[in-house]
C-alpha positions as CSV (number, residue, x, y, z in Angstrom):
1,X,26.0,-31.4,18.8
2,X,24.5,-28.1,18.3
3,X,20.6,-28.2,18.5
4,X,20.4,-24.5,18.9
5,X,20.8,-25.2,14.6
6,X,18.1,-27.0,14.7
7,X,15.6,-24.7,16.5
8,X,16.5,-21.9,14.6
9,X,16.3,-23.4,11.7
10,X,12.4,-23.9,12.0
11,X,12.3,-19.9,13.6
12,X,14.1,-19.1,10.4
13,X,11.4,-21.3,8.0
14,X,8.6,-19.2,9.3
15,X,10.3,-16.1,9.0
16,X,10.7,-16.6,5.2
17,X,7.1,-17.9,5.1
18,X,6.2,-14.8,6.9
19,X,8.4,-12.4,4.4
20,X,6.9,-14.4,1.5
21,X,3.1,-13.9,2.9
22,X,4.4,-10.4,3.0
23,X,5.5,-9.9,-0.4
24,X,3.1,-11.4,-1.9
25,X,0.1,-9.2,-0.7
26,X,2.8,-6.2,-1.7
27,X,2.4,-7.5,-5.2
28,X,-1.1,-8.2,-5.3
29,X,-1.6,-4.5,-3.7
30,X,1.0,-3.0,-6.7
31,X,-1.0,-5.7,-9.3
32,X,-4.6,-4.1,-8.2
33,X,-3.3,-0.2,-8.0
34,X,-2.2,-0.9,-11.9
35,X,-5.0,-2.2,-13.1
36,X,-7.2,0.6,-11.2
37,X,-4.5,3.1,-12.5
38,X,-4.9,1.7,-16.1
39,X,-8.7,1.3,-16.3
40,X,-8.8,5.3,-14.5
41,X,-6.4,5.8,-17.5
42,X,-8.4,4.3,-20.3
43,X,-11.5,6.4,-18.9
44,X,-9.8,9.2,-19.0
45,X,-8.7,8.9,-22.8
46,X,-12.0,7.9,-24.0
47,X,-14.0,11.1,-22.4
48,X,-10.5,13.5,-24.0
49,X,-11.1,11.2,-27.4
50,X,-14.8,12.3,-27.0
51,X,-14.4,15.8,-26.4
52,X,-11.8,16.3,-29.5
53,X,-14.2,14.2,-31.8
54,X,-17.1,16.3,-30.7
55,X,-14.9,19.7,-31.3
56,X,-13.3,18.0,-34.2
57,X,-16.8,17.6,-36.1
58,X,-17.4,21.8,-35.4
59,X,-14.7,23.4,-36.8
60,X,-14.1,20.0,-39.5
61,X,-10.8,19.2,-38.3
62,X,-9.4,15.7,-36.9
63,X,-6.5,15.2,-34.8
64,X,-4.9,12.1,-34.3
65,X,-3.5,10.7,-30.8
């Protein structure tokens, strides 16, 4: 019988438990740098939208995004 097999078996489990753990704070990390990247986005478009309208309703013309 081999029972190295057996040992490394369990070594192996909590290596992929480890990997797993791993990538799943990568993909929370890339989740929360989105949403931050996406909200910075939105803020962004809404002060530009602003600054046209605001130009826009001086010299009476509109553009459209």
């Amino acid at each position: 019988m081999n029972f190295s097999f057996k040992f490394g078996n369990h070594k192996q489990n909590e290596q992929f438990n480890e990997a797993a753990k791993v990538l799943t704070e990568a993909a929370e990390a890339y989740k929360k740098a989105m949403q931050e990247s996406a909200s910075q986005y939105n803020e962004h478009r809404k002060k530009a939208e602003e600054q046209i309208n605001r130009g826009a309703r001086l010299t009476r013309h509109q553009i459209n995004l």
